[in-house]
N, C-alpha and C positions, 0 to 999 in steps of 0.2 A: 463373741460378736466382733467385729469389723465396723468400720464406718467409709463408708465406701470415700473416696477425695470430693472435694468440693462441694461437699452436701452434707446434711445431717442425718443420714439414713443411718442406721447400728441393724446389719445385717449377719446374718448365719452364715460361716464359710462355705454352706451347699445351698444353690438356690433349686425350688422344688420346680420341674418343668411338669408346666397342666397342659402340654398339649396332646396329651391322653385321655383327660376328664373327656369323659362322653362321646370315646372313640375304644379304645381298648380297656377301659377302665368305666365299668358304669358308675351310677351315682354311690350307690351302697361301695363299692370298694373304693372309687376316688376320696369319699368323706372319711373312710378307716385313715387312709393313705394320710392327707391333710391332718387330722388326729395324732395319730402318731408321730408325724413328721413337727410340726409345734408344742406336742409333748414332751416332745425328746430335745428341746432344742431350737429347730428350728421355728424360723420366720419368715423367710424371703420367697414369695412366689412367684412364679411365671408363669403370662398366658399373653393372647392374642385375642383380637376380635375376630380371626378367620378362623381359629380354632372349634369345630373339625369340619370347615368345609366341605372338604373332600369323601367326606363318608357317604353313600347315598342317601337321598332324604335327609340330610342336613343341610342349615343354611349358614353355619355360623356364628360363632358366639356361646356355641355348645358349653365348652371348657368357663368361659369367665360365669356365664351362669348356675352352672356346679358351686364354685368359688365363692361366689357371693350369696345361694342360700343354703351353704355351709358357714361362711364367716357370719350370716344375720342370725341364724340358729344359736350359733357357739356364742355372739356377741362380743367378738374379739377384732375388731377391725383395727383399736388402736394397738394393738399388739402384736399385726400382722405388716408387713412390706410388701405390696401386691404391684407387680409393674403388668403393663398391657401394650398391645400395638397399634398402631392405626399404619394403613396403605396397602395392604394385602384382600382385603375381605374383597371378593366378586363385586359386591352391593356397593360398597364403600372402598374405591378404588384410588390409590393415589396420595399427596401430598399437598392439593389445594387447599385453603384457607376453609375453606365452604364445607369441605368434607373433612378436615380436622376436627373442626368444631362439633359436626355434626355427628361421626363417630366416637367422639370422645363421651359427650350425651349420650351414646347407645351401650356404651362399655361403662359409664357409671350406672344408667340401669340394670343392666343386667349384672354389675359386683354389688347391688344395692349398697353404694356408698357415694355420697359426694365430694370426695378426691380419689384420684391416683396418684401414689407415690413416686413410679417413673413409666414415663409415658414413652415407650419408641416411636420415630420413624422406621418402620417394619424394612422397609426396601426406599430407596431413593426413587425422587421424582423429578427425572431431566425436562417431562413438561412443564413443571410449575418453578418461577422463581425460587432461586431460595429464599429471599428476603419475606417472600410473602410467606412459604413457609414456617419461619421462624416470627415472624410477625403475630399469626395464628399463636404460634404455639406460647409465644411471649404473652400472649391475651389470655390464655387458657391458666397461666400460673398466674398472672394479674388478680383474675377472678378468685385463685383459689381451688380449682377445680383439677389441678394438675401441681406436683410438688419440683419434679423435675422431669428433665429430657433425655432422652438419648437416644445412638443411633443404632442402625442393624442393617448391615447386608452394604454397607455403604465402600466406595473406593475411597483413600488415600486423600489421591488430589479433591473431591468432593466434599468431603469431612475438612480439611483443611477450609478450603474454601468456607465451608459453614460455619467455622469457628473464628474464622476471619470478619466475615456478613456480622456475625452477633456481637464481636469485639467493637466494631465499627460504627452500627449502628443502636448497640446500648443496648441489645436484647440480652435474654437468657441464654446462657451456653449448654449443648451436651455434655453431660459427665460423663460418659461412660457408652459402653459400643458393648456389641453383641453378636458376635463372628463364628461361622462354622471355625473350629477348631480342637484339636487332639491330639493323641499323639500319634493317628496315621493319618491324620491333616494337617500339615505343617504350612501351609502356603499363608496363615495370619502372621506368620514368623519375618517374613521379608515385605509383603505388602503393608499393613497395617500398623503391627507392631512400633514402628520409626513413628510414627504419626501419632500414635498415642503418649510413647515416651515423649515426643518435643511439647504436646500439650497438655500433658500433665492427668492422662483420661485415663481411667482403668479399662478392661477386657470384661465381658461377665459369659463367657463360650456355650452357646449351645452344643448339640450330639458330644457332649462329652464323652459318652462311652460309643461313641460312632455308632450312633444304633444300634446299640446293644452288644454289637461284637466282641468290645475289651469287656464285657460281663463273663466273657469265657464259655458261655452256652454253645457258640459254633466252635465247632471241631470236626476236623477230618474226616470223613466220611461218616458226619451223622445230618440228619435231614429236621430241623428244627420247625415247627408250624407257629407261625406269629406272623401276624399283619404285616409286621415291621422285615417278614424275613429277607424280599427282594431286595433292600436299602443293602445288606450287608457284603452284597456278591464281589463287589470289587476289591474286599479284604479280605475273601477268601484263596492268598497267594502263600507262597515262602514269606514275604517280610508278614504278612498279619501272621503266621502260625508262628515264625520265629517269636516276634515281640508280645505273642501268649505266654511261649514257653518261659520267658524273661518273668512276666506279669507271675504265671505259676510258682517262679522261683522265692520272688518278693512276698506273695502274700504268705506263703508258707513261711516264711522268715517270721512276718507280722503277725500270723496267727487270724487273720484278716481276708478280706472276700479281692477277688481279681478286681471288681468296681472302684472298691476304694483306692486302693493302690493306683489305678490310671488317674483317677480326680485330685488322687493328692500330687501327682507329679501336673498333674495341669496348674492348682493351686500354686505349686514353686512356681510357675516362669514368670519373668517378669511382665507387671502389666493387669496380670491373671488378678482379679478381688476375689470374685465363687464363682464356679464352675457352675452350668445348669445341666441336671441329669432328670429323669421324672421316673415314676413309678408306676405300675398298673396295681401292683398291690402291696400287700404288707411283707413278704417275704425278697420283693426285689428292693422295696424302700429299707430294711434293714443292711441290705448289701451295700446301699451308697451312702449311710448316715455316718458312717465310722471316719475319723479324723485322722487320719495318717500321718506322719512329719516322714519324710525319707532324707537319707544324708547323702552329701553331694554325691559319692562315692553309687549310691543306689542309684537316684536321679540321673547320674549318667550311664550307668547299664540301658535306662528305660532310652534316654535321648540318644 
């Protein structure tokens, strides 16, 4: 376990991403997946209140009510780390005070729990103050209903600024951000990165395996069928095929799946606490659960 800075969380070096629960993953295989993933181990989950909007016939909130009557079944909530978002959902749009509160209520029902351990700001919201923002959100751990904060999808200068507003005005601070980043996404490396190390915030990266791609399933003229397949197109070049054949080399070294090998090199950099990868079932959740250490010497093949 880990404890993530500034908080008392003791989390799993892998956090589980559920924004598959109830999209690619129905109920019976998400609950295997969750099963196995806290039997082995882990604890740290991830979901969203918009989770899986986008499906047809969904409205969202899919994913967190999987989650929550899986943990009321199991009866393990205080065993569990469960973070959620607010500001993304169609319904529940945004970063005002009105609709914090009100999403937050909507995502304790449906985890059937009365906390959340880290609550996001899903995306920034240049309509609404920050302060009223964090105001909200200072109310929401006040009550007990929220443990901690953090951000996701935010700029630099924005995050600064929000950590400034809370300094200032005596609120609660973000611990921790939640950035597209990999190792064929590098742009968290010079935007963000500076901004975390000056305030002392960790990293927690979603598409860790870039949407499946450093899973090594795409290759060269083969034709893959998954939901998720059109996300992969833009890493189907020379550098993705190159830094497979890298990924191929190491796992073979380690005895070990192309998954873990990417997650453990995310884990090195600095900044990084747990990488978020998810699973639709029990044969890709075994691919990402294995703990890799790689020595600087490997680490810089992959970087």
């Amino acid at each position: 376990m880990i404890t993530l800075p500034n908080s008392e969380l003791h989390v799993s070096p892998l956090c589980l991403g559920g924004n598959v629960f109830g999209w690619s993953a129905d109920v019976n295989n998400s609950e295997q997946v969750l099963d196995h993933f806290v039997g082995n181990g882990g604890n740290f989950i991830d979901t969203a209140d918009m989770y899986s909007q986008w499906v047809e016939g969904h409205s969202g909130g899919e994913s967190e009510s999987i989650i929550g009557n899986w943990q009321k079944k199991r009866g393990n909530r205080n065993s569990v780390v469960i973070a959620t978002k607010v500001a993304k959902l169609n319904s529940r749009p945004g970063l005002s005070p009105e609709n914090i509160i009100a999403a937050c209520d909507d995502s304790l029902n449906r985890l059937q729990t009365d906390y959340i351990d880290l609550y996001y700001a899903h995306e920034d919201d240049p309509d609404t103050p920050i302060e009223a923002t964090l105001e909200a959100f200072n109310s929401l751990i006040q009550s007990g209903k929220v443990r901690y904060i953090a951000a996701s999808n935010f700029s630099a200068p924005r995050l600064q600024q929000s950590l400034e507003i809370s300094e200032r005005l005596g609120y609660v601070r973000y611990i921790a951000c939640q950035d597209h980043y990999n190792l064929l996404e590098r742009d968290f490396e010079d935007s963000l990165k500076p901004a975390l190390e000056q305030n002392g915030l960790c990293e927690l990266p979603y598409f860790g395996l870039a949407k499946g791609f450093l899973t090594g399933k795409y290759r060269p003229g083969t034709s893959i069928e998954s939901v998720r397949a059109s996300g992969v197109t833009a890493y189907q070049n020379e550098r993705g095929w190159a830094l497979l054949g890298k990924l191929d080399e190491l796992a073979q070294e380690h005895q070990t799946s192309l998954s873990a090998i990417s997650l453990a090199w995310l884990r090195a950099q600095p900044t990084v606490a747990a990488p978020i990868a998810s699973a639709r079932n029990l044969d890709q959740l075994k691919e990402i659960m294995p703990l890799i250490t790689l020595t600087e010497e490997e680490l810089g093949r992959l970087t």
